[in-house]
C-alpha positions, 0 to 999 in steps of 0.5 A: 317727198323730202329731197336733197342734194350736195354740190360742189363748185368747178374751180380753177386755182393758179400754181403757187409757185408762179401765180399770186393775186396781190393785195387791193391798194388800200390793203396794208399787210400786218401779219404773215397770217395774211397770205394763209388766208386771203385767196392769192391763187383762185382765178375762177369760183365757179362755171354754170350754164343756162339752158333756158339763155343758152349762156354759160358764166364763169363767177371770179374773184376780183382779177385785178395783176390776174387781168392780163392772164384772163385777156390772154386766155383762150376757153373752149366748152367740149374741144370747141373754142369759145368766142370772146365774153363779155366781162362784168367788173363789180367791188367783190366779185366778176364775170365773164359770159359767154352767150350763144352757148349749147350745154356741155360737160366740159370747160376748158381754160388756157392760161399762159400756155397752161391748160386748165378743165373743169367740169360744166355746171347747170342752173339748178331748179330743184328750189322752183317755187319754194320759200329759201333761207340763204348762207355761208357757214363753217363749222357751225354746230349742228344743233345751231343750224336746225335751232335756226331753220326750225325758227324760221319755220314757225314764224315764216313758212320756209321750206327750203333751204341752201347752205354754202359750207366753207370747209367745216371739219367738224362734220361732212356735207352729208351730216349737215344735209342730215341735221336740215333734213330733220327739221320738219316743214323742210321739203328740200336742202341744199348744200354746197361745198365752198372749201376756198379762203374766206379772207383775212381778219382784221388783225391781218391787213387794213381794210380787210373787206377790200381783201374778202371775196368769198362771201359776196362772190358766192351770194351772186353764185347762189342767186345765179345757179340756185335761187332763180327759180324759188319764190322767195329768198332770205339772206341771213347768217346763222346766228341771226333770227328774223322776226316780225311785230306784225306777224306777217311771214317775210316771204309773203311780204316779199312775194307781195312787195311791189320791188320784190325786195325787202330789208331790215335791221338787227339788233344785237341779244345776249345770252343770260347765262354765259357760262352754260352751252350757247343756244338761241333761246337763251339770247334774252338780254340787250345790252345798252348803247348797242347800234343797230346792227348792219341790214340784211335783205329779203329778194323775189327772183322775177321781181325788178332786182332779181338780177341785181349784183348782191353785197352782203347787206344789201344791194349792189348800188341800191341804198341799204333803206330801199325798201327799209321795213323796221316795223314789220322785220328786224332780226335777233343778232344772237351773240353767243352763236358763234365759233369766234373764228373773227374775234371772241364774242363770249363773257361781252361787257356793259349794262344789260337789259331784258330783252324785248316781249316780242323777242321772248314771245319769238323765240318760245315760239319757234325754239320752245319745247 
């Protein structure tokens, strides 16, 4: 039986009027535009609880002027106080933890004499034992998104799917959970509501990814409170297509993996008419002088990494070439997929090519008619 679910986050955001996260040092502030998009007041994403631990975590943005406020604070789950956490500091993203702790209905925060309640969160376990696809999205069309699950599919096996959606207003949660459902071979999906600030662009501060905590933060969130319990999972953004020279579906590589833990190059494809509608099959051109595109990773809950803290194209503190394998996967980065909410990616000059047999094969075989 197909089953699916949206969720949403227990987040707790400061007042405007007297809280704002400041900028990282290294940022320099370009533009007002800055403020409209960096995150100043969330002081927690999310709080979940594990039975199976008896441990509840709170996942948050990068404290740093919010630090004396968190150290002050005092928290309670269901009227009763909570002792002191252990508090995990990483680049994008921190923790704080609370072990010992029976499941509850209610978290509550005091902070600088205001109180602050939200709802408790459970690790979710409807994804045990299946094949998972992974991303964070706004926005991007509903035929993109079936297009690059039906792929996925046909050339891997997968079965289930979680998307983070930040805040689309082109379409509910529900349509989005809709469209997935429609895809066969799909036997569960989730959506998650993330309507929180992505972060800056380029054109708005220096050394924007310091400034960019939603993505990375919310990787951790789904590898925590969704993906423990599934057999594999894949971190790929919408417009990216992953392939294999050998045939071999990526989830039963990772599954057999000895590290549990893949990665894998992309390269960039364009479209070969730029003036009709964008659709992944038509990415059949590259262009030269391309680099490889950043990597993107494959992970197997219960293998050695499976509790390691994430970045987006790789893992926290292990090299992008652990575990690098460029001739069994590398991924299709589809140009013209894309809303250019970052920058404008249509009508891209250079010297194109006919893309790769393997990449025609690919996608006739898995978006063909």
């Amino acid at each position: 039986m197909t089953d699916v679910s949206v969720e949403t986050l227990s987040t707790i955001r400061l007042p405007s009027d007297r809280f704002r996260r400041n900028p990282p040092k290294a940022t320099q502030i370009k533009s007002d535009s800055f403020w409209s998009r960096y995150d100043a007041q969330t002081v927690i994403y999310d709080i979940y609880h594990c039975p199976r631990r008896q441990q509840l975590t709170l996942i948050l943005p990068p404290t740093m002027n919010f630090a004396p406020l968190i150290k002050a604070a005092t928290f309670s789950i269901d009227g009763q106080k909570l002792s002191r956490p252990k508090w995990r500091k990483w680049r994008r993203h921190e923790t704080l933890t609370f072990r010992g702790v029976p499941q509850a209905d209610t978290f509550t925060a005091t902070i600088d004499d205001a109180t602050y309640t939200q709802r408790v969160n459970t690790i979710d376990q409807s994804l045990t034992g299946l094949n998972c696809l992974y991303t964070l999205s706004k926005d991007n069309e509903l035929g993109w998104v079936q297009d690059w699950v039906r792929f996925h599919v046909h050339h891997h096996g997968l079965q289930a799917v979680l998307i983070f959606d930040n805040g689309s207003t082109t379409y509910s949660a529900e349509e989005l959970r809709q469209a997935i459902l429609s895809v066969a071979g799909i036997s569960k999906a989730v959506v998650v509501k993330a309507d929180l600030p992505f972060g800056p662009l380029n054109s708005d501060c220096t050394h924007r990814s310091d400034a960019k905590f939603l993505q990375v933060a919310m990787l951790n969130l789904a590898r925590d409170r969704f993906l423990s319990s599934c057999r594999a999972w894949l971190n790929l953004d919408i417009d990216e297509l992953l392939l294999s020279p050998t045939g071999e579906s990526v989830f039963e590589a990772t599954v057999a993996n000895r590290w549990g833990h893949l990665t894998f190059p992309g390269q960039w494809h364009y479209l070969t008419d730029e003036g009709g509608p964008p659709a992944y099959i038509d990415h059949r051109r590259v262009r030269l002088g391309d680099a490889p595109c950043p990597t993107k990773y494959s992970l197997r809950p219960d293998g050695p990494f499976g509790d390691f803290a994430l970045q987006v194209h790789s893992l926290d503190r292990i090299h992008r070439k652990f575990s690098f394998a460029p001739k069994r996967f590398w991924f299709m980065h589809c140009r013209g997929i894309s809303t250019s909410w970052k920058y404008a990616r249509s009508k891209p000059e250079g010297t194109f090519t006919p893309a790769s047999d393997l990449a025609q094969r690919a996608l006739d075989a898995g978006l063909g008619t």
